[in-house]
LOTISE-964209 format. One record per residue: residue number from 0; x negated, y, z of N, C-alpha, C, O in turn. Coordinates in steps of 0.1 Angstrom, whole numbers. Each point is the difference from the previous one (the first is absolute). Example, Ala and Ser with C-alpha at 12.3 -4.5 7.8 and 13.67 -1.06 7.14 Angstrom:
BEGIN
(gunu 0 (-132 -57 78) (9 12 0) (-9 12 0) (-10 0 7))
(gunu 1 (14 11 -14) (-9 11 0) (8 11 8) (-5 11 1))
//
This chain:
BEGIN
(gunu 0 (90 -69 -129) (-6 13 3) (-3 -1 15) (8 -4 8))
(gunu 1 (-24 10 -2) (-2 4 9) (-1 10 5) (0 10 -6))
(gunu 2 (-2 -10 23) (-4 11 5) (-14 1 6) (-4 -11 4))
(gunu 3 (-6 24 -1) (-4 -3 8) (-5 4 14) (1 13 1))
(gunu 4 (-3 -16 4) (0 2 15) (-12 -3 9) (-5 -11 1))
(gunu 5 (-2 23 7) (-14 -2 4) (5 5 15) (6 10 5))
(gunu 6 (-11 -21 0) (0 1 18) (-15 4 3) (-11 -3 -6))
(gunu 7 (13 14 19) (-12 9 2) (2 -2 13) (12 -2 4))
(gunu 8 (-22 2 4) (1 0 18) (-9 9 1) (-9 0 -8))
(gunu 9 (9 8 17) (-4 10 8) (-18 -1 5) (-3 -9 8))
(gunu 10 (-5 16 -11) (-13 -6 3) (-2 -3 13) (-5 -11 4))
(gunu 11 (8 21 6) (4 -2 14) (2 -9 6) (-8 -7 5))
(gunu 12 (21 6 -6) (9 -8 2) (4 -15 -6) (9 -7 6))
(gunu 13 (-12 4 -15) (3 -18 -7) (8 -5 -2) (3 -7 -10))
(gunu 14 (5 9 24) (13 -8 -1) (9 6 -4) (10 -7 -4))
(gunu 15 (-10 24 2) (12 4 -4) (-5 6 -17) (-8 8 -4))
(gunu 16 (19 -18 -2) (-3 1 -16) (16 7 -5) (9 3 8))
(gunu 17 (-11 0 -21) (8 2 -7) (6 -4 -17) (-9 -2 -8))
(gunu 18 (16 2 6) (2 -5 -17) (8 8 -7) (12 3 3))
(gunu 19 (-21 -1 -15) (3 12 -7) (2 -3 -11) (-10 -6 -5))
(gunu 20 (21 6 -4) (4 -4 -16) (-10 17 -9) (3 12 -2))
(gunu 21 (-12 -19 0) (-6 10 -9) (4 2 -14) (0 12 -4))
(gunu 22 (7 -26 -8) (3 2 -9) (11 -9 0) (0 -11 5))
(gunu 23 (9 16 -12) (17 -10 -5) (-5 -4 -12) (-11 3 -5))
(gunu 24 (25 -15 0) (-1 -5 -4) (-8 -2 -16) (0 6 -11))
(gunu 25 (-5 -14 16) (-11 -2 -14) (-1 -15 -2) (1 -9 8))
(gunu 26 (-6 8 -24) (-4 -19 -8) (-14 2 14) (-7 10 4))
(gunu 27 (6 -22 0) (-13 -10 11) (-16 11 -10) (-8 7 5))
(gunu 28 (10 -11 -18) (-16 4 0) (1 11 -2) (-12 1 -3))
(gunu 29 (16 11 2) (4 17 7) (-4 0 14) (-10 5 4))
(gunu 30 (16 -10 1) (-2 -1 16) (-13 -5 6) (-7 5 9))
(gunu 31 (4 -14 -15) (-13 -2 3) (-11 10 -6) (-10 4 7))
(gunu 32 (13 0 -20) (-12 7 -2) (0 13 7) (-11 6 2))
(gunu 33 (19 -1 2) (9 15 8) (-7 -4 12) (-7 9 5))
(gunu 34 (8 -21 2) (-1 0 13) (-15 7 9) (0 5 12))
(gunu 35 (-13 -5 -20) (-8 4 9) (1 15 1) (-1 7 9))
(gunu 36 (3 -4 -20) (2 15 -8) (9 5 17) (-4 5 11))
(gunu 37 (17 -10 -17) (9 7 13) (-1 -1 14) (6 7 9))
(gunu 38 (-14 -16 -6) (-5 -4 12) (-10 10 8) (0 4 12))
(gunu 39 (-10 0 -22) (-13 8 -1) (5 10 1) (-6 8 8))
(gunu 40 (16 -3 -12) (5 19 1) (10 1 15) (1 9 7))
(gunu 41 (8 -23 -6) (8 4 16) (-14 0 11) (0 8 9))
(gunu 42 (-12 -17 -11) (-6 1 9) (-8 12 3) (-3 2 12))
(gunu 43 (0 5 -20) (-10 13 -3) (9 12 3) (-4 12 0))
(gunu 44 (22 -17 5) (8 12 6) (5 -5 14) (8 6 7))
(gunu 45 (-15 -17 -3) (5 -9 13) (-12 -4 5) (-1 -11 5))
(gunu 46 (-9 18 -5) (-11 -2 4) (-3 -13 15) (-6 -10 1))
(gunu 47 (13 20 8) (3 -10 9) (7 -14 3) (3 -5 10))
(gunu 48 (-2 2 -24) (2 -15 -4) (-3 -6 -3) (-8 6 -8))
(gunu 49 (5 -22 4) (-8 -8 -4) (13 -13 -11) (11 -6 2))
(gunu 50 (-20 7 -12) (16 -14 -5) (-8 -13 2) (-11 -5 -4))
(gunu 51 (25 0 12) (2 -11 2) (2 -10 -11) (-7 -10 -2))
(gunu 52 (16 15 -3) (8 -10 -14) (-2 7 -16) (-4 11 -1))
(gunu 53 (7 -17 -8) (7 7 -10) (6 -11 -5) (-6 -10 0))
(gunu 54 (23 11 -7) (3 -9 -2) (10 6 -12) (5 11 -1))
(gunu 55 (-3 -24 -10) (13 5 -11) (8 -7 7) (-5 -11 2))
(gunu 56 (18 13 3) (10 -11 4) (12 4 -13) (-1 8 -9))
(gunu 57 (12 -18 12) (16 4 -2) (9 7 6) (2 -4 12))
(gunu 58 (6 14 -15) (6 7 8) (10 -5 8) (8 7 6))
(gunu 59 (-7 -21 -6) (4 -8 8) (-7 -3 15) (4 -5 11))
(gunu 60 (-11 9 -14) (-14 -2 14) (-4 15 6) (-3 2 11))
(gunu 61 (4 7 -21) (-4 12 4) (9 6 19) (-7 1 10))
(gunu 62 (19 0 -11) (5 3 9) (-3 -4 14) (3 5 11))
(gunu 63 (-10 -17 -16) (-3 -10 14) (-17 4 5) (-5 3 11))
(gunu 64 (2 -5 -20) (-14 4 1) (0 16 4) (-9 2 9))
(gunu 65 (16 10 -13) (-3 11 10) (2 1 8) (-8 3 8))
(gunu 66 (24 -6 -2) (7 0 15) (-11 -11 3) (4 -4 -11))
(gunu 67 (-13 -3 13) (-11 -11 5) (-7 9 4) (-5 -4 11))
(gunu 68 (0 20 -15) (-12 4 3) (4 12 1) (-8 8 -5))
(gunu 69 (24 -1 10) (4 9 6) (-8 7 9) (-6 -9 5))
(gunu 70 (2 19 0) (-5 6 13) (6 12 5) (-5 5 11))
//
């Protein structure tokens, strides 16, 4: 089971990003097909953001990967 998680940086600004768990855990091809879908609606409420990433990880990785992109 994955999660997933879309890093967005600031249009402004570049360097300062963020990472956001948009959907828990789910089977890889859920996540994948979910991913643009969920991506496309945080962006369209975060306008002032741009994504960086989109990623399914393991919740083993998750934790690291947000404190990574804390702000």
């Amino acid at each position: 089971m994955l999660a997933m998680v879309l890093v967005a940086c600031l249009a402004e600004k570049p360097a300062e990003c963020v990472a956001v768990q948009l959907l828990d855990l789910m089977p890889l091809h859920q996540c994948m097909v979910s991913s643009q879908t969920s991506a496309a609606h945080w962006i369209s409420m975060h306008p002032d953001h741009r994504v960086k990433k989109i990623r399914c990880m393991q919740p083993r990785d998750l934790a690291f990967t947000l404190s990574k992109f804390r702000t």
